[in-house]
N, C-alpha and C positions, 0 to 999 in steps of 0.2 A: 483503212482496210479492216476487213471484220472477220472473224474466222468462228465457227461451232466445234466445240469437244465438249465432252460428256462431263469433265472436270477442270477445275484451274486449282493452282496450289499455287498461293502468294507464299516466298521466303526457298532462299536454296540453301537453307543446313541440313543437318542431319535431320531433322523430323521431318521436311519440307519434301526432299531428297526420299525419303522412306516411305511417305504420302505418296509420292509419285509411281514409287517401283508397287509400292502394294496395290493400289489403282491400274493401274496400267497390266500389272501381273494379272489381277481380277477379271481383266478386258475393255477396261475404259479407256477409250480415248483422252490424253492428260497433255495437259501446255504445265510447266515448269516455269511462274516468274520470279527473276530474281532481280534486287534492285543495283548490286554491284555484280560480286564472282560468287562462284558457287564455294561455298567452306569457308567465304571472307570473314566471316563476324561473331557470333557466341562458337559457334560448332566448332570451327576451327583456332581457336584463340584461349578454349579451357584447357586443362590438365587432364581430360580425358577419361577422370575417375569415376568409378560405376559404383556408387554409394547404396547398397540397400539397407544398412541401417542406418536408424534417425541420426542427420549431421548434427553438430552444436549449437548453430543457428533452432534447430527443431528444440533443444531441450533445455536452452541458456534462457529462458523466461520460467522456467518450473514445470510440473507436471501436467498441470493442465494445456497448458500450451504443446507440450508434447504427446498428448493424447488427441488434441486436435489434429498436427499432424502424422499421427500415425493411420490416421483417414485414409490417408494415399499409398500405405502399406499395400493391398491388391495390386496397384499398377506396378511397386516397387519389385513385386513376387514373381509377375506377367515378365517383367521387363528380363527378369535373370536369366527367367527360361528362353526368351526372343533374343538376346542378346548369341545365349548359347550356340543357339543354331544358323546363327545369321550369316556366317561363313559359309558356311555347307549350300546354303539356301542360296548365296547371291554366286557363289563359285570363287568366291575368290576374298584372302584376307582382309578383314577388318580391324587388324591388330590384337583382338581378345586375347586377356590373359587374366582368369581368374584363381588368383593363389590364396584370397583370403584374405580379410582388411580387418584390422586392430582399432578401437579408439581408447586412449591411456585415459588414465587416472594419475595422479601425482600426488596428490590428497587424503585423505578419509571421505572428505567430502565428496569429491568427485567420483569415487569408487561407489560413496550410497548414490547419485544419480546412476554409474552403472548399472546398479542391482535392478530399480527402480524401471531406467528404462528398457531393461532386459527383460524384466516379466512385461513388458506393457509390448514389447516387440514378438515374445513366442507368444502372446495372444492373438496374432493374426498371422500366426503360421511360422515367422521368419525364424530361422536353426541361429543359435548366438550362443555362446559358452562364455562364462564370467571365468578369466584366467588371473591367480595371485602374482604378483613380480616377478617369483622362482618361475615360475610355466610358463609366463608371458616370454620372457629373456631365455627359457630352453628352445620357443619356438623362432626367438626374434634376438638374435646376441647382441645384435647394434642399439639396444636400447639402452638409457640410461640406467643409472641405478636410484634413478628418484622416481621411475614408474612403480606405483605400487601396485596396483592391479590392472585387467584392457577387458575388455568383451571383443571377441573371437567374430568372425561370421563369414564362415569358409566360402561363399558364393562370390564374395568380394573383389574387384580387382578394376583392370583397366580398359580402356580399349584405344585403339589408335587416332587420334584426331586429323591426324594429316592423310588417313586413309578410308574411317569409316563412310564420313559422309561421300565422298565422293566415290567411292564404291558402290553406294545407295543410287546416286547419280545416274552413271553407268548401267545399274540395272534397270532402272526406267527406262533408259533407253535401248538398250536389249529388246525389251516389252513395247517399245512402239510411243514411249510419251517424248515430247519435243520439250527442252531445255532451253530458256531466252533467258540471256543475263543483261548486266545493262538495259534492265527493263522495270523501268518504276511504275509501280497502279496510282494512277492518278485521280480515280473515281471507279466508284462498285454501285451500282443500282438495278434496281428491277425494273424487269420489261417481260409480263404476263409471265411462260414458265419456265425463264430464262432468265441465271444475271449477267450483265453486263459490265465487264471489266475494262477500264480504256488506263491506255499505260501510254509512255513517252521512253522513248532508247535512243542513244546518242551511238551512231556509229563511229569506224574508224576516221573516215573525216568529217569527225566533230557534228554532223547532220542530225537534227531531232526528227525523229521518227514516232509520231502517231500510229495508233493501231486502236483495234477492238478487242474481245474476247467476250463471245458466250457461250455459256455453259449453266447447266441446272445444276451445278454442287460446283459450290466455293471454297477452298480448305482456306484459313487466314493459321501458316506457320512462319509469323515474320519477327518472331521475338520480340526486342526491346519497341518495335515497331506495331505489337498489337491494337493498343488503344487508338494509334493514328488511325489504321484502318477501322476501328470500330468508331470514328466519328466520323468517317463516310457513310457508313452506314446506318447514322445515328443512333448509336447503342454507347454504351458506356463500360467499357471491357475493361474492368480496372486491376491493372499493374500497374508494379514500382520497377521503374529500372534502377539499376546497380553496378555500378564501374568498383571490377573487384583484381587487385594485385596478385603477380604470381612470378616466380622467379624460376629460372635453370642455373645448375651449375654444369661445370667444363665434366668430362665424360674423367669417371672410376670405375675401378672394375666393382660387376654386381654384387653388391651387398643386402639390399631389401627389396625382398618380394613380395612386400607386403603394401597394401594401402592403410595410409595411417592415417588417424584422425585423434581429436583430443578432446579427452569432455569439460575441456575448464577455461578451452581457446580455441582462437579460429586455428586450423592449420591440418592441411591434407597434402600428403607430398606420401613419392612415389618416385620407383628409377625406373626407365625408360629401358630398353632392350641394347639401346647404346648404349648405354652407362649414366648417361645424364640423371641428375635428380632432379624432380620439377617440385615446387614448394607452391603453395599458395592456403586455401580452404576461407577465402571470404574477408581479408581486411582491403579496406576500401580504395580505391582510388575517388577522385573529383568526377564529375560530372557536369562541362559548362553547363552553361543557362544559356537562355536565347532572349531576344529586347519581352518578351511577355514573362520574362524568370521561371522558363521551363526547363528542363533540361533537352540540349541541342544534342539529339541523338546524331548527328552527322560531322560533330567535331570531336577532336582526337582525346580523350577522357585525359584529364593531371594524375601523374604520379602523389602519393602521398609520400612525404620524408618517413614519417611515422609509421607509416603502414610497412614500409618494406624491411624498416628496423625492429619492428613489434613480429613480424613475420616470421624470420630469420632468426629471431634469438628465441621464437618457440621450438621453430625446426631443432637448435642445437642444444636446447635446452634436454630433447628427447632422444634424440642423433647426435652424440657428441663425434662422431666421425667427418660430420658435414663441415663443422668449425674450418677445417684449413683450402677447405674447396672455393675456386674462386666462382661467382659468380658471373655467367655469358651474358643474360639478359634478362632483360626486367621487363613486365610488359602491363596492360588493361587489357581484359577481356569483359564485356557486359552482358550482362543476365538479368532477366525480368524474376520478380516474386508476387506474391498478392498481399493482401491484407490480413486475412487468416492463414498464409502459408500455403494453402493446397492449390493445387491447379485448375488455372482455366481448360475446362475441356467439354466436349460436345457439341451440338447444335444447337443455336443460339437463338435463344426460347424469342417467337412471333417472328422469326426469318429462315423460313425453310428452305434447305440448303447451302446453309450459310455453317461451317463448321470451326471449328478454334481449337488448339491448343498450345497453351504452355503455360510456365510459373513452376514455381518448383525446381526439383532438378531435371531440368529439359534435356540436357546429354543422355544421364543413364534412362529417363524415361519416354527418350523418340518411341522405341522400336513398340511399345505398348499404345501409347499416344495415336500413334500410323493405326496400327491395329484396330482400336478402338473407333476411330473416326472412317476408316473404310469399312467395317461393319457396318457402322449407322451408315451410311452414304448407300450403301447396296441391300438396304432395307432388311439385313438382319442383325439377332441379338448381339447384345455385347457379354463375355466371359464376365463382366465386371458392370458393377451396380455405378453409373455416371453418376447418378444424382449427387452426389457429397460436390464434387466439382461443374455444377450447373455454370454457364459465362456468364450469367445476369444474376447472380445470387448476392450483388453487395446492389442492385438497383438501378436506375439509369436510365430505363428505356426511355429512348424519343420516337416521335414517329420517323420513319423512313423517307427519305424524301424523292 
């Protein structure tokens, strides 16, 4: 069976989910494919933290490496403000709460990377205040007393992961776009000024089901699962994927309202409106392999013993309150990165209509990402200069087949 709509969006997260409502809101006719559930997989499986200034990961290689990623500063600026409003906008909660996010120092050393990456951050606009120990611990008491200084960045904060994206959802279909889950692209090719999408869905009794889809604009938001789709289309969309740890503990009453981050270690944790803390900020989990020694995106990522120890003794290391909280659960969530750090994003140079985003932080950057790519799609400007994050910029093209 073959169906026509104006748009297809491969991937049901949050950005996938956002593509949809902004299209659809716009007046496109929009098909929704998801290859499991909708919110199953990075969207739904992170800490929900909405980071605008540079994580650790951006400034743990030195300063050049962190001037590179400060490239994606515009999207990080877009996203604060689109986040802001996104309630208002869809009618109904998405969890937002921004009180403000902290990254410590414990050092000298760590304090001169603050300084460092503070002036390189209000050079592209973003508000950050360099706080001593005494201010930082006036603003924040649960800190230790080994922080010596933090950088401030009052936009900061979180947003709801078990509500955003599927609120997103929702609004699409308010707006008229259809939502197919259990529906894997099996092939993306062109046929004159149409592509064609052919998927497989396994119903309730176990039946595979073939279908089609065309459409002149392709959105590819399927995260860990970009490249896949870019060697259907023979292009070479190069991410790394990333099996990254993250723990809760049992529900206390609120103590930090702050997002924390650290400049000398991974570690970004945050309390939940429950009470729950959730800890994580990038130590690694495993990543099977598959018989060609890829990583097998469709098997359940290993805990690391190390990771979740190295984790946990940052968290308490900075939160000595956390120390006698038990921990609920322990989880992997995956996320794609690039090679220079910045995001795939735009239309994907010699395949018109073919759109991409992610890499980077894809959570706090859907709602600019959607933005950006339903401008280009309905043939106007973008608020933001794409070019730094071009999808063919590391090389690759093949032909199309």
């Amino acid at each position: 069976m073959s169906h026509v709509v104006d748009s297809i969006v491969v991937g049901g997260g949050l950005l996938g989910s956002a593509l949809a409502w902004l299209l659809a809101k716009d007046g496109a006719s929009v098909v929704l494919l998801e290859r499991d559930q909708l919110n199953q997989h990075a969207s739904g499986q992170n800490a929900g933290s909405l980071h605008f200034q540079l994580e650790y990961r951006m400034v743990e290689h030195g300063l050049e490496s962190a001037r590179q990623a400060a490239e994606a500063m515009p999207l990080h600026l877009e996203a604060a403000a689109l986040w802001e409003q996104l309630g208002t906008e869809l009618g109904e909660s998405v969890g937002l709460e921004q009180n403000g996010g902290l990254m410590l120092a414990e050092t000298t050393e760590q304090a001169a990377v603050l300084e460092r990456k503070a002036e390189l951050e209000r050079s592209w606009g973003l508000d950050v205040q360099l706080l001593d120990g005494n201010e930082v611990r006036a603003i924040a008491p649960y800190l230790s007393d080994s922080v010596v200084a933090a950088e401030y960045c009052p936009i900061e904060g979180k947003a709801d992961t078990r509500r955003a994206g599927p609120a997103l959802a929702r609004g699409a279909v308010r707006h008229g776009a259809q939502v197919r889950t259990r529906t894997e692209v099996t092939a993306i090719r062109r046929d004159g000024a149409f592509w064609r999408v052919r998927t497989e869905s396994t119903g309730a009794n176990g039946r595979v089901e073939k279908e089609e889809f065309r459409a002149s604009t392709v959105m590819l938001a399927g995260g860990v699962w970009t490249s896949q789709l870019g060697s259907m289309l023979g292009v070479s969309l190069a991410t790394i994927p990333l099996a990254l740890t993250m723990s809760v503990t049992a529900k206390t009453p609120k103590f930090i309202p702050h997002l924390v981050q650290h400049a000398g270690t991974r570690l970004s944790l945050k309390q939940s409106n429950d009470g729950n803390v959730l800890i994580g900020g990038g130590w690694p989990a495993r990543l099977p392999l598959n018989a060609a020694m890829e990583p097998d995106l469709a098997a359940r990522p290993e805990l690391i013993t190390e990771s979740v120890i190295g984790n946990a003794a940052a968290a308490i290391g900075v939160v000595p309150a956390l120390a006698p909280l038990p921990v609920l659960r322990t989880w992997v969530g995956t996320t794609t990165v690039t090679p220079d750090q910045l995001p795939l994003a735009g239309e994907v140079p010699g395949l018109p209509g073919i759109y991409v985003a992610t890499g980077g932080s894809a959570f706090t950057l859907g709602p600019s990402f959607a933005r950006a790519l339903t401008d280009l799609a309905h043939g106007r400007g973008t608020s933001i200069d794409m070019a730094p994050y071009q999808p063919l910029r590391f090389g690759g093209t093949n032909n199309v087949a």
